[in-house]
Structure formats: structure tokens, C-alpha cells
KOLMIDO-610042 format. One line per field, with one value per residue: residue in one letter; x, z, y of N, C-alpha, C in turn; residue number from 1. Coordinates in nm, 2 decimals. Layout:
BEGIN
r	[a  ...]
n_c1	[X  ...]
n_c3	[Z  ...]
n_c2	[Y  ...]
ca_c1	[X  ...]
ca_c3	[Z  ...]
ca_c2	[Y  ...]
c_c1	[X  ...]
c_c3	[Z  ...]
c_c2	[Y  ...]
k	[NUM  ...]
// end
This chain:
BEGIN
r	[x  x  x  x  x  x  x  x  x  x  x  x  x  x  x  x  x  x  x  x  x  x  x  x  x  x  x  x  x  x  x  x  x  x  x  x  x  x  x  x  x  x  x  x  x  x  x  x  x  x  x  x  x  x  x  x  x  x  x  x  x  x  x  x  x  x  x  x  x  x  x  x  x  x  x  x  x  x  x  x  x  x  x  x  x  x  x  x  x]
n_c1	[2.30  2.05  1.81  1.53  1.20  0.89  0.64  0.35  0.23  0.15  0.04  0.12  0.11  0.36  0.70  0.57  0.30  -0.06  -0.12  -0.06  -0.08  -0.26  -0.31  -0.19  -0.36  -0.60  -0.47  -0.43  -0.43  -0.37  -0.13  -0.04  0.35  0.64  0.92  1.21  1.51  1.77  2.03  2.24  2.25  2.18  2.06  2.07  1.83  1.55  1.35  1.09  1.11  1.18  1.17  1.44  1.57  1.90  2.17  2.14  2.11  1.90  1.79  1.69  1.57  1.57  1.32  1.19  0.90  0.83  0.68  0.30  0.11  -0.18  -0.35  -0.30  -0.20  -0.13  0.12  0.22  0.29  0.48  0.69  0.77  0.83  1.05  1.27  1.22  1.27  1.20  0.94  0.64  0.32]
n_c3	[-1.14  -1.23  -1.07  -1.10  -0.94  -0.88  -0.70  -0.47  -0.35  -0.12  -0.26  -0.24  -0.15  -0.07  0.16  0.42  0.43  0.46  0.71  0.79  0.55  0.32  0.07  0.05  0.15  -0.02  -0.22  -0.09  -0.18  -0.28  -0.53  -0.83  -0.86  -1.09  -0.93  -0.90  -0.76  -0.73  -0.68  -0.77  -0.64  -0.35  -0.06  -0.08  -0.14  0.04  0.05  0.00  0.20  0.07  0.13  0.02  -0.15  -0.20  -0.40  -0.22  0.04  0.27  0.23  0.34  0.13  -0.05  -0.27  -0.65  -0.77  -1.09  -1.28  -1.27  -1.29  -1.40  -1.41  -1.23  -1.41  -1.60  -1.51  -1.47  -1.70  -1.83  -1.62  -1.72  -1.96  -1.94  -1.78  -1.49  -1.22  -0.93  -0.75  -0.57  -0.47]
n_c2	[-0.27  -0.47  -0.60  -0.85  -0.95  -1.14  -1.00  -1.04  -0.69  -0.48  -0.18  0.14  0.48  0.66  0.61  0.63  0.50  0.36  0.41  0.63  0.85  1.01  0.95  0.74  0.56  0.57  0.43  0.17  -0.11  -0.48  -0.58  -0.80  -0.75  -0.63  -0.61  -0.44  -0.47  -0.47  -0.25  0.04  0.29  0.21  0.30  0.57  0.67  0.68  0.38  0.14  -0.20  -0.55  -0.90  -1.14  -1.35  -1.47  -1.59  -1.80  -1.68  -1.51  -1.20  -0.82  -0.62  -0.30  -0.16  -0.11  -0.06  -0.17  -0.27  -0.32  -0.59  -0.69  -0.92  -1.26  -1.43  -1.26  -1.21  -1.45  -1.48  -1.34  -1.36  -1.66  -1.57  -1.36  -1.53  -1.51  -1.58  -1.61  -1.55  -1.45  -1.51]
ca_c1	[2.26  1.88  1.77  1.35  1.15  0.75  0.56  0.22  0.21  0.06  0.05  0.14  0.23  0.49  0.74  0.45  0.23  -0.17  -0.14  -0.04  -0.12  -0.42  -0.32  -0.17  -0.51  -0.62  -0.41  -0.46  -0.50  -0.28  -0.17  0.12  0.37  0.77  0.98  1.35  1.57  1.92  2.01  2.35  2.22  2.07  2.05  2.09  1.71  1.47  1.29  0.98  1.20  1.10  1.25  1.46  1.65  1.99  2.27  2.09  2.09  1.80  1.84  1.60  1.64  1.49  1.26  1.07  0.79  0.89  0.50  0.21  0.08  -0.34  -0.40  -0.18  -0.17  -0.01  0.23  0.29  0.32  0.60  0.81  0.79  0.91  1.17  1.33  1.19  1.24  1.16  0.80  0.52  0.21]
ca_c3	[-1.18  -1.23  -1.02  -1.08  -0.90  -0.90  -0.58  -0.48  -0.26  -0.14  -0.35  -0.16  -0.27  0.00  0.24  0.56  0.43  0.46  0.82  0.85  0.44  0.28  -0.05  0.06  0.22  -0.14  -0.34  -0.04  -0.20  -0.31  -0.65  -0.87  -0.96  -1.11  -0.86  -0.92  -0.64  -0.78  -0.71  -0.72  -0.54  -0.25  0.07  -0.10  -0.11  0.12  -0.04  0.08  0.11  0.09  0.21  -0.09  -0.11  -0.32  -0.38  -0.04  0.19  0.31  0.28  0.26  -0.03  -0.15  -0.46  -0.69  -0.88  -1.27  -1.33  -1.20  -1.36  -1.39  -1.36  -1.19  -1.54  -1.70  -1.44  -1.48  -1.84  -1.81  -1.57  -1.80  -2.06  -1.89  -1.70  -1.37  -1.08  -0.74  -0.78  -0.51  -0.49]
ca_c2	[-0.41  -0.50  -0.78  -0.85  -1.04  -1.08  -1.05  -0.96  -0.65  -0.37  -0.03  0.28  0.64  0.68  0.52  0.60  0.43  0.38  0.43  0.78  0.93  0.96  0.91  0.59  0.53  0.57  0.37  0.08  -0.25  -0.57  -0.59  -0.85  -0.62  -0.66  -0.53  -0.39  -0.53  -0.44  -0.06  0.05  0.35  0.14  0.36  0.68  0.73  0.62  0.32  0.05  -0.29  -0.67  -0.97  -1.17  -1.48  -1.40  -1.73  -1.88  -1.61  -1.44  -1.08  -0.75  -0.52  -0.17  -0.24  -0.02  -0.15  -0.13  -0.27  -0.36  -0.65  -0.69  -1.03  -1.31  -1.54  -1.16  -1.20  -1.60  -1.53  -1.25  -1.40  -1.73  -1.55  -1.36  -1.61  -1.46  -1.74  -1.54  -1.56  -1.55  -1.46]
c_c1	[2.11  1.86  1.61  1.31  0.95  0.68  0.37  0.20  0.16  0.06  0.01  0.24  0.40  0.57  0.63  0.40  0.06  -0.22  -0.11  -0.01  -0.20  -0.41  -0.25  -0.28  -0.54  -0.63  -0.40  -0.48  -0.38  -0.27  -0.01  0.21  0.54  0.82  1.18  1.42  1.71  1.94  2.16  2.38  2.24  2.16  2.08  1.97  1.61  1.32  1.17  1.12  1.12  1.24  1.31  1.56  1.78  2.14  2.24  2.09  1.95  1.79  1.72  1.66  1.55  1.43  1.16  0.99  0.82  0.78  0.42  0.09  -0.14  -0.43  -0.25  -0.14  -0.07  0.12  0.38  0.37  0.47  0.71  0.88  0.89  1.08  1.28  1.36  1.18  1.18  1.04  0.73  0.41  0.09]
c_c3	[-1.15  -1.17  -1.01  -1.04  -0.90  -0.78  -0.58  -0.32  -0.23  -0.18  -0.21  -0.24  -0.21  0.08  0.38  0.56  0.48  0.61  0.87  0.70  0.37  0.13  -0.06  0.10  0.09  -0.23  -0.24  -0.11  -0.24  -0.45  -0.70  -0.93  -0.95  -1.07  -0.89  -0.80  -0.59  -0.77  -0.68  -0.63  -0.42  -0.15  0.04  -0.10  -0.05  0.00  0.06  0.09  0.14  0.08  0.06  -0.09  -0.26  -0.30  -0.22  0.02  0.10  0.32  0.27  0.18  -0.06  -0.23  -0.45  -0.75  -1.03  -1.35  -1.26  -1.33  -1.35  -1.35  -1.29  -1.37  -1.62  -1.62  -1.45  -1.59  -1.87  -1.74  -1.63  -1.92  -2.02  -1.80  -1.55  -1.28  -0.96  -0.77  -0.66  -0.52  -0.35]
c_c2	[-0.42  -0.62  -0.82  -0.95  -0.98  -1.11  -0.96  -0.83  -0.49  -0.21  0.05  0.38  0.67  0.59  0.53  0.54  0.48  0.43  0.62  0.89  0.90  0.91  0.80  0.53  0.47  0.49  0.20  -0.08  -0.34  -0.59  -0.73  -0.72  -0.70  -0.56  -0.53  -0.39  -0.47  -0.25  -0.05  0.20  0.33  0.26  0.54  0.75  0.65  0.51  0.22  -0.09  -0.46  -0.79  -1.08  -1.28  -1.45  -1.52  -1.74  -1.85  -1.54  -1.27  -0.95  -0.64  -0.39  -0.20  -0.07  -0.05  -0.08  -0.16  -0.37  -0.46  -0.70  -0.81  -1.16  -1.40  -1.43  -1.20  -1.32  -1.62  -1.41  -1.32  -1.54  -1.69  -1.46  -1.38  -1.58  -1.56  -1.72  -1.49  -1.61  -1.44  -1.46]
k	[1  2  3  4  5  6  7  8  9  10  11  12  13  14  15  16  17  18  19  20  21  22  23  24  25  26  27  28  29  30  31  32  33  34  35  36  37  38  39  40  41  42  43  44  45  46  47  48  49  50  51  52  53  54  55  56  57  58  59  60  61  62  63  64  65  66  67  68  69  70  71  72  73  74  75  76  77  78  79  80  81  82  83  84  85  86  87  88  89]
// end
């Protein structure tokens, strides 16, 4: 099951992060991007995860970014159209 949501956050190549890989160093910055929430995998491979509100609970989730959007208005105008509600920025 696909569950997308659009948040703004920060690009990294691996789960270490910028703190201990350089090519997360690299790729360092904040971006909008549409994240993939839903895995019927989940916990089978090590993922980044973010915190997500799902029928009123609070829960955190694995996500993989499915795209990285350029500007926030691309982002506004995407989730507009595909009835994306879990939106921050």
C-alpha cells in the first residue's frame, strides 16, 4: 500500500548520514520532496524514517523519496492535484 505525503527534508545518500559520510556531506541540503510512507516490506530494510500522523495517531514510518520537487509552489501544485493532505514544509 502507497501512502504519500510531502515534507521538506534533508537529502542524504545513506542511512549515517552527513555526520559520518561524505557523500552525505555532499548531497547536505533541504529540499520538498514526495515521500512513500506505505511499505509492506517495512523493517526488512533499513530505511531513514519521519514522524506521520495516520487516523489520529502519531506514529514514525520508513519513507523513500519518490521525488524531489524544485520549487515549493511545484510541490503545492502536485499535492493539489493529487489529493495529498499531509503537507509541511
Amino acid at each position: 500500500m502507497s501512502y504519500h505525503i510531502i515534507r521538506k527534508i534533508r537529502l542524504a545518500h545513506c542511512k549515517r548520514g552527513p555526520s559520518r559520510c561524505e557523500k552525505c556531506r555532499e548531497m547536505d541540503i533541504g529540499k520538498v520532496c514526495l515521500l512513500d510512507v506505505g511499505f509492506s516490506d517495512e523493517g526488512k530494510q533499513q530505511r531513514r524514517v519521519v514522524q506521520v500522523t495516520i487516523d489520529g495517531e502519531e506514529i514514525w514510518r520508513e519513507f523513500e523519496i519518490v521525488k524531489v520537487f524544485e520549487t515549493r509552489g511545484e510541490a503545492e501544485k502536485y499535492a493539489a492535484e493529487n489529493g495529498i493532505k499531509d503537507v509541511e514544509y
